[in-house]
Every structure is written in structure tokens, then in C-alpha cells.
N, C-alpha and C positions, 0 to 999 in steps of 0.2 A: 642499461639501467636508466628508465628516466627518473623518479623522485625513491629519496633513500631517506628516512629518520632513524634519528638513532637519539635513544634518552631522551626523548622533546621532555621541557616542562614548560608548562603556561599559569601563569597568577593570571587572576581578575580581581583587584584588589587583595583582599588576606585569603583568598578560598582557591585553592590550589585545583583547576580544572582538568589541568592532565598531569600526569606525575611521573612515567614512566612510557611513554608512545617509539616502539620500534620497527619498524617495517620496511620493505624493497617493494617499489613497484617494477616491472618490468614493461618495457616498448609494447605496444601493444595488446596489453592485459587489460582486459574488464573485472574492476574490483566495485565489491559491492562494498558500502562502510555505513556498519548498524551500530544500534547501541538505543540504549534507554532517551527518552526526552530530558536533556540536560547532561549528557555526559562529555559536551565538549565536538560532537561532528563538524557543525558549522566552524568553529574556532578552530580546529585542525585545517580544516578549507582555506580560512582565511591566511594562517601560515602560509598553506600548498601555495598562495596568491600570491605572496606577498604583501599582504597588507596589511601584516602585522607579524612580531618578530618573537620567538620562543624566549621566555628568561634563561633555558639552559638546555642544553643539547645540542646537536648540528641536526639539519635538515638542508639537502642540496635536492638542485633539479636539474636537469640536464642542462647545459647551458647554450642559451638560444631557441629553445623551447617556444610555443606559442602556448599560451594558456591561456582559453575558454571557459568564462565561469556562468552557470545562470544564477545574474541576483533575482531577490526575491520580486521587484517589483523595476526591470528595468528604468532609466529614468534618462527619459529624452525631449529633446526643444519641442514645447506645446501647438507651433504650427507645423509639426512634422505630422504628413498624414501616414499611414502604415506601410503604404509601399516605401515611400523614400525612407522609412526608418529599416525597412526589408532590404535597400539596397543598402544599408550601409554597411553590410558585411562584406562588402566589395569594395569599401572606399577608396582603398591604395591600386585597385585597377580602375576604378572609374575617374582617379586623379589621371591614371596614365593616361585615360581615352580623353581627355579632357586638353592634356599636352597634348597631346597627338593632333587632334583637332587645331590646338595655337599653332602647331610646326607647319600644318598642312597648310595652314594663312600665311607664313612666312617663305616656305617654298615656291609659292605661288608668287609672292611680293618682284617686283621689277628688281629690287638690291639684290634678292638673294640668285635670279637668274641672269643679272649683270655679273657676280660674281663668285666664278664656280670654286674656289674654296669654300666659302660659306655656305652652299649648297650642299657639298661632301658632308661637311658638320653637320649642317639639319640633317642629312641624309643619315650617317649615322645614329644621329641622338633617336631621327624617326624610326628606326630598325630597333635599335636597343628597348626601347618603347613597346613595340607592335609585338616581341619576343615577350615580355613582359605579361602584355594584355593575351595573348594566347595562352601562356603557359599558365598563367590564374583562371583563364574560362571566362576571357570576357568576353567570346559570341555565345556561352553556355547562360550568363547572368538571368534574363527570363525565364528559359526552361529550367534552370535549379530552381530559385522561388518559388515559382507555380506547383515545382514537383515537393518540394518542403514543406510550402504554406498550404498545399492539400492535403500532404500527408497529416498533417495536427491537424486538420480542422476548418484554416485560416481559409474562409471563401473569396473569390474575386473580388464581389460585392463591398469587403470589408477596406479594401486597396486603398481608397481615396478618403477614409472616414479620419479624422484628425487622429494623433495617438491617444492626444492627452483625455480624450471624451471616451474612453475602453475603462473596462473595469477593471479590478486588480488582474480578474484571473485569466481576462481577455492581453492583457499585456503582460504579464507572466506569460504568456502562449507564444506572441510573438518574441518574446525577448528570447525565447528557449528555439525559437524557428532561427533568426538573428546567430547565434553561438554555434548549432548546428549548418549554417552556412557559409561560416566562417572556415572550418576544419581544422582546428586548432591541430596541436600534436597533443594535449592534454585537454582532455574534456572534462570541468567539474560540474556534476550537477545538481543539484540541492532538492528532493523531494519533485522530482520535473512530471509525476502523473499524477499530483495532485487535482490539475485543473484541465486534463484531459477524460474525451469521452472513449468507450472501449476500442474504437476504430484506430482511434490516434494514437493509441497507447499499445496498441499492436503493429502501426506501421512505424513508431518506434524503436521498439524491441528486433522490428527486422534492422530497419536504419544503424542501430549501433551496434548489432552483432558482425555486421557487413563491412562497420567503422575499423580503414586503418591505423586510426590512433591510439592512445591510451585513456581508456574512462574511468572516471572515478565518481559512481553515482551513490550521495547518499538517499537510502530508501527506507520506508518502512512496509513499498508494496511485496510484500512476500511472492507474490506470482511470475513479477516485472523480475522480481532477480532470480528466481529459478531461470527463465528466460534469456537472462542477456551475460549477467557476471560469470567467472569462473574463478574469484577469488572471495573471500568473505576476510571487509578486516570487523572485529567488534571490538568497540572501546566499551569499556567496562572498569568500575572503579580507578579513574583514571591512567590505565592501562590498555594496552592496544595487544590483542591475540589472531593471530592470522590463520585460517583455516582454507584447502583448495578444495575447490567445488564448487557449488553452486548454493542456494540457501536450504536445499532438503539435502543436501551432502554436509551442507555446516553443522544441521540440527544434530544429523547421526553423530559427526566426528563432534563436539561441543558434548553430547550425552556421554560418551565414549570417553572422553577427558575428561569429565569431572567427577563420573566412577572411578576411574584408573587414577585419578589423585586423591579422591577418596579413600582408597583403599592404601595409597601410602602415605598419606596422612595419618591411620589410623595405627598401622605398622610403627610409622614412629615416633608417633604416643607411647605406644606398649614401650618402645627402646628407651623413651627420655623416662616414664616412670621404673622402669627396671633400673635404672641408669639412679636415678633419686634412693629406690632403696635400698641400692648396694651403699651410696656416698654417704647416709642415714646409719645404713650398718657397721662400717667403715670407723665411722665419728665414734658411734657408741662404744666397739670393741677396744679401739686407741683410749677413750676415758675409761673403759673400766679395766685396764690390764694393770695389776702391780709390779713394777714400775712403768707406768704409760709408758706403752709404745709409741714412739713419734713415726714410724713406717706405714702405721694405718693412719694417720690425718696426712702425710703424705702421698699415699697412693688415693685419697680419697679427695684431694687437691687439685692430683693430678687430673682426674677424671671430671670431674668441677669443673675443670679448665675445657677439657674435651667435649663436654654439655654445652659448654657457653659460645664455643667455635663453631656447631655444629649448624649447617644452614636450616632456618626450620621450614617445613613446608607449610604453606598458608593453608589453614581449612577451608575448603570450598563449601560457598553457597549454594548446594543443593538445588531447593528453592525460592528466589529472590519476591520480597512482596511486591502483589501488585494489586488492581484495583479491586475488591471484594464485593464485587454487582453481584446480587441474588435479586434477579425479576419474579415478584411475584404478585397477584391477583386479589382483588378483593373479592370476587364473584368472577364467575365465570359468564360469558353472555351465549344468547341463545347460537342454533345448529348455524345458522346464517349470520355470521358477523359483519361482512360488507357485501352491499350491494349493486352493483351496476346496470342500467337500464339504459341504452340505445345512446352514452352520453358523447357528444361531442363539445370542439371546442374550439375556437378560433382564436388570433388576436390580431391587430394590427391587419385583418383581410387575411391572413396568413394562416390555414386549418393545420392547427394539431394534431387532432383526430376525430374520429366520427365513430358513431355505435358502435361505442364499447359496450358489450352485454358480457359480465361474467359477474359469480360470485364464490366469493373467497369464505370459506367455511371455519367453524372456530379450532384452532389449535393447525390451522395451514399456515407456513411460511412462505412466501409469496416473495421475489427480487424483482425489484421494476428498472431494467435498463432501456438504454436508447441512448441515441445521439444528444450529445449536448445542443440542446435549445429545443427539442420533441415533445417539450411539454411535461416532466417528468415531474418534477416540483409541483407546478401547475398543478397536477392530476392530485397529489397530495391538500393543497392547499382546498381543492374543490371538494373532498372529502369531508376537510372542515368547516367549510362554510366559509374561508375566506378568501375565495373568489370564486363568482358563479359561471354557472355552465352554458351554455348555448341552448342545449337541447337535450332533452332524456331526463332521469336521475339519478342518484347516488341515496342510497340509504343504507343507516348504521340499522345494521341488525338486533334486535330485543335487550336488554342489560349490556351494550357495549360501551364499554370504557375508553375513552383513545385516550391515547400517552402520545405526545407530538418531539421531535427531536430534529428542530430546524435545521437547513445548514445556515448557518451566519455567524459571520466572525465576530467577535470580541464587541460590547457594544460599547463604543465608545464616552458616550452619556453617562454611561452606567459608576456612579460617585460612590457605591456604598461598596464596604470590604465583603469578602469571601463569607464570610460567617454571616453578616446582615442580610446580605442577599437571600443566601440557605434559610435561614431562620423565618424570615418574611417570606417563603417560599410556600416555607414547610409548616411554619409555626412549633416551635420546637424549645427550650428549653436549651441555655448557653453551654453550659455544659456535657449535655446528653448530645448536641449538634457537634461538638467539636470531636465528642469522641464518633463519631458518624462521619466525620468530613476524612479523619485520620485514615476509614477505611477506602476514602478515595486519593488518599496520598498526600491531603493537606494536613502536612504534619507544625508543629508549635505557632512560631509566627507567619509561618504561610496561610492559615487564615485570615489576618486582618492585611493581605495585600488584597488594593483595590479591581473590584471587576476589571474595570478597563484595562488595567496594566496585565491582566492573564494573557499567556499565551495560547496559542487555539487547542491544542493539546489538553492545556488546563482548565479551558472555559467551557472545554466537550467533558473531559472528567465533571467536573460541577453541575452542570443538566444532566450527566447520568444520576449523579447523585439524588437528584431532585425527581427524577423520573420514575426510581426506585419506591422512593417513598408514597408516591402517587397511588402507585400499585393498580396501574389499569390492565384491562386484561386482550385490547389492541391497541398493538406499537405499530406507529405509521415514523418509520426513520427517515430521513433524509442524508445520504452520507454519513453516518455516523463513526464508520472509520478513519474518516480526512484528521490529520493533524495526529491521531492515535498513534502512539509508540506500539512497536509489534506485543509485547508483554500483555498492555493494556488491549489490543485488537484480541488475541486470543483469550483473554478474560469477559470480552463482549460474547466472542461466541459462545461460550461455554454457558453464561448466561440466557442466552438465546433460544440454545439447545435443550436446555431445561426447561425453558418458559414454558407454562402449560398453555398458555393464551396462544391471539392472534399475532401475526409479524405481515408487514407489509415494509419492505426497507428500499430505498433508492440505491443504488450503489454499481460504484462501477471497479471493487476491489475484486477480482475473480477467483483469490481464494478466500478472503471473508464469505461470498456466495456460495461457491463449493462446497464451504461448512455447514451454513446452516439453510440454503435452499432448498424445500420441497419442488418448486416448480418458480418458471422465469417467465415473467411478465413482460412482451418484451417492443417497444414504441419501433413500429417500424412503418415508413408508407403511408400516414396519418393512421394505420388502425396497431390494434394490440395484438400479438401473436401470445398464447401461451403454449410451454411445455412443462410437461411434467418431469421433475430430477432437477439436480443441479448445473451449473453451469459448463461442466462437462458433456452432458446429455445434450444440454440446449445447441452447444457446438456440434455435438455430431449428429444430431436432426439438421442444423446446419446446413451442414456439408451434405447430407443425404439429399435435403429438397434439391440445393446448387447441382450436383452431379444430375439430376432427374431433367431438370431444367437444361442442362448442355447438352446440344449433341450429337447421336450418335459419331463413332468413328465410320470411315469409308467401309461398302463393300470389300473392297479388292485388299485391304491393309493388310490380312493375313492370306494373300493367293498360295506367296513362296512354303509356308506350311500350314494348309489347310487345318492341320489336327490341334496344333498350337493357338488358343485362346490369349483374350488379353486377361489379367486377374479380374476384373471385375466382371467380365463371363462366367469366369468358374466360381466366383462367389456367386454371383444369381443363382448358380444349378446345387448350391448348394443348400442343406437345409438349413432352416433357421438357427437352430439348436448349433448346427458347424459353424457360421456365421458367428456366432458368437464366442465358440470355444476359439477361431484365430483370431479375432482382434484381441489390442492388449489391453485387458480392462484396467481400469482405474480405481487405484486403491482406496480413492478420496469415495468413490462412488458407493463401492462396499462398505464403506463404512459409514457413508451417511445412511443407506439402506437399513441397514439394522437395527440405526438412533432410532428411523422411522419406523421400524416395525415395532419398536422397543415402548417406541412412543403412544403409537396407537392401540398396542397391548394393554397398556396404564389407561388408558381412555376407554378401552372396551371395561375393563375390571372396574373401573367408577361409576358406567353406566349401568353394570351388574346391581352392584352397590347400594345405587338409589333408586332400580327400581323394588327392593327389597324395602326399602324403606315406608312403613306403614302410609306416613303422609302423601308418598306419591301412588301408595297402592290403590287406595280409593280415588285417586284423580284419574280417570280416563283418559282427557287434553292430556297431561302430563306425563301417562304414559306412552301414549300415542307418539309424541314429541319425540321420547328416548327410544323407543321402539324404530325409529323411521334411523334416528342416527346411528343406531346402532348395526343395524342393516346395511349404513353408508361406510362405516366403520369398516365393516367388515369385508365388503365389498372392497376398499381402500387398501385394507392389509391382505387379501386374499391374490389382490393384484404383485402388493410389491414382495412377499413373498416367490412367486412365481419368478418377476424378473430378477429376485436374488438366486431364486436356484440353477434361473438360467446362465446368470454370472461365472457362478461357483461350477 
């Protein structure tokens, strides 16, 4: 057992944050630890730390344990450049090699070879040392770093740049490289793919599946923990419920428990009111018998007693609220919503990319990945006009609306409360605001907290809110799930998924994309790759091109049994239609299929609609217009139809 709680409770002043926390971790378990924004995660952590003490409970950890925690913005001496803060996860061997080096000077020294006891001494202290520095990996020190600081991300180039000149998310990257070099026996880690690009965040996911220790990552990336955890704790209403699996095994067993206590919740309902109208009956019979019977307020005492003893079971919450986004349009804009012409784009000498030529049509959802620093923002901000392009253009298609959703933390400047802000936003009526904020979860006096002091979580709810009301009909996102509680992430998509508009979103969440990607825009090599599907599809075109690209095996590999192929021979001879009946499809795919088909069926039936419509009957241009998309349309659905029946 490394960390065991049992009844934690935690105050933060008079508001009781956890109330009831019981859990086992076991030696080497990867636990995932969810829960709503504000249920107390972080402050559990800081316990696990030690750095802060429960008001009631026991919580032990194994003792002599090494515990690795990523803080939010590590914090190290400003003429530290990255490397020497990269090696400081080695301090205690690089002390040794450092000894090692004085003994090597005193060995040498005329005293210590005039006198060979003192020699001995050095000789051993030098041994004990050198045992030390092997068994920590100090001829491995370079080669771990490099293979760490590639794996996030962290380029050579970066080694010698001071720390303190990095940005938050640039030094979050290395403080989270730093913990993972260290190899604690307890790994904490706090939201660690927030400020990771997809690369880093799947060399990751391998890294600590491979991890001998024990992790305990809090996340809200749903993909990251399907991938690495095999335990789910969730704190909820200051209580802690441990489920095993992974997080699509939590979701089933979680649905599964709160029917199965629903339903005995309701069972003894029926008992406690049966129970009331016998003790009711009981009462009345005893007053009205001549001479009252004292045997019925007796047994009806008794049973009173038996009601009051009885443990009751909590009614579960069903469904807990969350944020109530309804995206919708004021107009709808023309067949071409955005457009692309030959655009490239430099900075600092350093090319981006070059002749981007596509266009994204109205009611396509579009995910724009790549590497962190490809330019992905960038390519947003040149859309609006605030930064310009190199060469080519960018043009918003006929009645387009854009709705802009930055990433940028918390503005610090920012002096006016939650409601002024909204209000000045939106223009809006104090009352009619307040009941509009409540549906993003700013409920009484969480209005009048000041911008600044939001958390990113709350200050990303707040521009949804704003963005709602806008009601444009293309959404250009930037991140918009970073900092989002899982509740509120699946409230976004569902939002998303309904928008009759355009979507253009950044993002490197892989099942937010999953959800609501028609096709992945994707920055690679200075140009744009696109596919069609979500980010399932995009991985196994993927892998398709990569296998295409490696290759062949030898001649002679299979002499000893000619007859005997390798699988991917027998898949080539196979036909496509088989090809697809053995791979395992994905469920995520079928089901965005259908949104899609489901989607474009409503867009065909509106385009029916208006051209029935007298005003656009005598416009020729106008029908023309709906005519060509409707044709696109159909063309669109005729496709993905197909690739659903070849799924199915």
C-alpha cells in the first residue's frame, strides 16, 4: 500500500471542502482523480504532499516514499538557464560526481600518497561514491534529458535560454520534464497536458504507462485517461468514490451505480412511507378505542424508533447541472464560409507554412492541429485580421459572422466584476444578466467577483457566455476546452454538435475532436494536410500513409513457408469491403457518422424549404445558389452514407 485515506476532512475557512475522502492506493497503480472544478483535487494533492494537514481523518503514505509533484508554474533562481534547471533532477548524483572529483584531487595530493591509511579512506569513501553515481544513472544523465526533453517537446535550442524569460506554459513543460526525471516512487500531477502539443502528450501516455511507480494524475483530458489510468477516484460533493477501469469503464460502472441506487432509494421511500402509515394508523386506533389502548402507541413507538435508526440512503443526482450553451445564429452565411488562397506565412525567418489553398463550407466542422509553435493561433488570428499574411489570402465568405474564443488566461488588468463585464459585453439589463450568468454557473455573489480573480475554468465559462449571445454563425476556437471541468467539456460539445453554423476550433483535446470533427486540419511540414472524419480516421490515414512510406520486408523472409504470408499481405488480397469488416471499428466514429448524416439531412430539408419559398422563386442568382449546394449536399451525404454502411 503506498497512500491510504481514511475520513479525510478539510475546512478552508467555514466551507467544508472534503467531508468524507476514503481511499487505497496501491504500488504501482495509475489512478486517475476527477471531479467538478472546485471539489477540492488540488487540496487533496496538497495533503498527498504534505503541505498541508487534514482537520480530521488519518491519511499515511508509505514511509520513505519519494514524492514528485508538478506545481503549477515551477519556480527557480532567474539565472538558471533550462538545462542546468533540467539537471537538477540529478542533484544528489551530480553532488556525488562533484565529491568524487575533490577525492580524485586529494588521492592524487603528496599527503594522501605519503600516507597509505588515508589513501584506504579516500579509497573507500571514493568507491562508496562511484557505487552511488552508477546506481542513480550518472553516465545515463545526458541521454535521459535529451530522451525527456524530446519527448514533451523541449528542443536543444531551448538548453541555454535563461528559465525565468519562458512563459507560463513553456516552464510548466519543463517543471513537468524536471519530476518525470527525477522517478519519484509517487508521481502527482496536476492537469500535465494542458500545455502539451499532441506529440508530447502521446509520448506521455507511453512514458507512464511504462512508469514503475505509482501516479496519481489529476485530469480533465478524457482521452489521456482512457490511456494511461486503471483506477478512477471522483470526488464529488465532498466525498471520494473509487471506480477500476479506466475513464470509459468509470462512465459505464458510475451510470450503473446511480441506477442501482436509484432504484433502492426509491424502494425505501415506499418502506419509510408504509412505515409512516402504519405509525399514523397505530396513533389513531390507540385514541379512538374505549378505553384507549396503550399497546398501539406502543408498538407504534416502537416502530418510530425503528424509522429513526434506519440508515437512509442518499437520493442520487441523476443529472447534476452544468453549463446551458445553446449556440445559435442570427443568419446563416453564404455556401463558402472561409476561404483560403495560396496563404503562407513566416516569422522571425522561420516559415510556418506556405499555399494553404482550401475552403471550409457553411455547417463544416473543421479541428486545426499541429505542433506547438506550427503556427496554429497564428492562422486564426490571420483570419481576423489581426496579424497579416505573407502571401495569398484569407476571405470570410458572404453574411459570415465570426464569434472569436482566444486562448488567454485571466486578464489581469481586467478591475470590473463578473456581471459589469457581461453586461458591457452584451448590453443587457442587471437582472435579466444575472439570471443568464446563473446559466453559466455564476450563481448569487459569484457575480460580483472580480475578472481578474477568475479562474481559467471561470473566465473560459464567461466568453462562452458572451459568445452565446453574439450569436455568430462561424466559431473560430482556440482551445476552448483547456481549464474546462469534464461536465462543462461535454456541454461544449453537445453545443457544437447542434450549431447549425461553421466550427473552426484549435485543439489538441482527442476526444473533444472525436466528438465534434467532421474533418482534421492538420499543420505539418510548413503545409496543411486535411482529412475527412474525426480524429480517429485522421490517425489511421496516419498509419496508412507511414506503412506506405516503410519498406518492404526481404525476399527470402518467408523461404521456410512459402504458403505462409505476413498479415498485411493477406489484407492487400483482400477486398475492401473485408478490409473493413476485420478491423475494430470505432464506436466514436459511428456515431459521429450519423450526427453527420443526421445533420446534413436537416440542411437538405431547409434548402427544400426556401426554395419553395415565393421570394426566392423568382430569383434565379438565388436559386442558382441553393441549387449548387444542394447538389454539394447531397453529394456529402451520399458519401458518408456509404462509408457508414461499409462500417456497419
Amino acid at each position: 500500500m503506498m497512500i491510504q485515506c481514511q475520513h479525510i476532512q478539510k475546512y478552508y475557512g467555514a466551507e467544508l471542502v472534503l467531508s468524507d475522502i476514503s481511499f487505497e492506493i496501491k504500488e504501482g497503480e495509475k489512478v486517475g482523480l476527477i471531479g467538478r472544478n472546485g471539489t477540492g483535487k488540488t487540496t487533496l494533492m496538497k495533503l498527498i504532499i504534505d503541505t498541508d494537514k487534514p482537520d480530521q481523518g488519518q491519511l499515511s503514505v508509505r514511509r520513505g516514499a519519494r514524492i514528485g509533484s508538478l506545481a503549477q508554474i515551477p519556480d527557480y533562481h532567474n539565472d538558471e538557464t533550462v538545462y542546468t534547471v533540467l539537471q537538477s533532477a540529478f542533484r544528489e548524483i551530480l553532488d556525488a560526481k562533484e565529491e568524487m572529483q575533490q577525492l580524485e584531487a586529494k588521492m592524487s595530493s603528496t599527503e594522501a600518497i605519503e600516507n597509505p591509511s588515508l589513501l584506504e579512506s579516500l579509497l573507500r569513501q571514493y568507491g562508496q561514491l562511484q557505487d552511488q553515481f552508477e546506481r542513480g544513472g550518472g553516465y545515463e544523465i545526458e541521454a535521459s534529458i535529451d530522451r525527456v526533453a524530446g519527448g514533451l517537446g523541449i528542443s536543444t535550442k531551448q538548453y541555454k535560454r535563461l528559465f525565468s524569460t519562458l512563459s507560463g506554459g513553456e516552464k510548466t513543460k519543463i517543471g513537468l520534464a524536471v519530476i518525470l526525471l527525477q522517478s519519484p516512487d509517487i508521481l502527482l500531477l496536476d492537469e500535465p497536458t494542458n500545455h502539451l502539443d499532441m506529440a508530447a502528450i502521446e509520448w506521455l501516455e507511453e512514458f507512464l504507462t511504462t512508469y514503475k511507480g505509482t501516479v496519481i494524475i489529476a485530469s480533465h483530458d478524457r482521452y489521456f485517461l482512457d490511456g494511461v489510468v486503471r483506477k478512477i477516484i471522483e470526488l464529488e460533493d465532498g466525498e471520494s468514490f473509487t471506480y477500476h477501469g479506466n475513464y470509459s469503464e468509470y462512465k459505464k460502472g458510475k451510470e450503473a451505480k446511480l441506477l442501482q441506487q436509484f432504484a433502492e432509494y426509491q424502494e425505501q421511500q415506499k418502506k419509510i412511507q408504509k412505515m409512516k402509515e402504519t405509525i399514523k394508523q397505530l396513533i389513531e386506533w390507540g385514541n379512538r378505542s374505549n378505553p384507549p389502548n396503550p399497546s398501539f402507541h406502543r408498538r407504534a413507538a416502537s416502530m418510530q424508533k425503528a424509522l429513526d435508526r434506519m440508515v437512509k440512503v442518499k437520493k442520487p443526482i441523476l443529472e447534476r447541472k452544468r453549463i446551458d450553451l445553446q449556440l445559435e445564429q442570427t443568419d446563416r452565411s453564404g455556401k463558402d464560409a472561409l476561404v483560403f488562397i495560396d496563404v503562407s506565412k513566416s516569422i522571425e525567418g522561420r516559415q510556418l507554412y506556405r499555399g494553404i489553398t482550401y475552403t471550409l463550407h457553411y455547417g463544416e466542422v473543421a479541428a486545426l492541429i499541429g505542433a506547438n509553435g506550427s503556427g496554429k493561433s497564428i492562422l486564426l488570428k490571420g483570419i481576423l485580421g489581426l496579424t497579416d499574411i505573407d502571401e495569398g489570402e484569407i476571405r470570410l465568405g458572404s453574411r459570415s459572422e465570426v464569434g472569436y474564443l482566444a486562448q488567454e488566461s485571466t486578464p489581469a488588468d481586467q478591475d470590473r466584476t463578473v456581471l459589469e463585464y457581461f453586461r458591457g459585453e452584451i448590453g443587457m439589463e442587471t437582472g435579466e444578466a444575472r439570471n443568464q450568468l446563473a446559466r453559466f454557473l455564476f450563481y448569487g455573489t459569484d457575480v460580483f467577483k472580480k475578472v481578474h480573480s477568475l479562474s481559467g475554468g471561470e473566465w473560459t465559462r464567461l466568453r462562452l457566455a458572451i459568445l452565446m449571445y453574439q450569436k455568430p454563425n462561424l466559431l473560430l476556437l482556440d482551445e476552448p476546452t483547456n481549464h474546462l471541468d469534464i461536465d462543462s467539456r461535454e456541454a461544449l460539445e453537445d453545443a457544437l454538435e447542434d450549431f447549425p453554423g461553421t466550427v473552426l476550433a484549435v485543439s489538441h483535446d482527442r476526444y473533444f475532436i472525436n466528438k465534434i470533427a467532421g474533418q482534421i486540419w492538420a499543420l505539418e511540414d510548413r503545409q496543411m494536410i486535411v482529412s475527412l472524419g474525426n480524429f480517429e480516421d485522421y490517425r489511421a490515414e496516419l498509419e496508412k500513409r507511414k506503412s506506405i512510406a516503410e519498406p518492404p520486408a526481404p525476399k527470402d523472409q518467408y523461404k521456410e513457408n512459402p504458403n505462409k504470408q505476413p498479415f498485411a499481405a493477406q489484407e492487400q488480397m483482400m477486398q475492401p469491403a473485408e478490409r473493413n469488416r476485420t478491423a475494430k471499428t470505432n464506436p466514436a466514429t459511428i456515431q459521429k457518422l450519423e450526427l453527420d448524416i443526421a445533420k446534413i439531412e436537416r440542411s437538405l430539408e431547409i434548402i427544400k424549404t426556401s426554395m419553395l419559398d415565393p421570394k426566392i422563386a423568382y430569383d434565379a442568382h438565388g436559386l442558382s445558389e441553393l441549387q449548387v449546394e444542394q447538389d454539394s449536399l447531397q453529394q456529402q451525404l451520399d458519401s458518408l452514407i456509404e462509408k457508414y454502411l461499409e462500417l456497419l
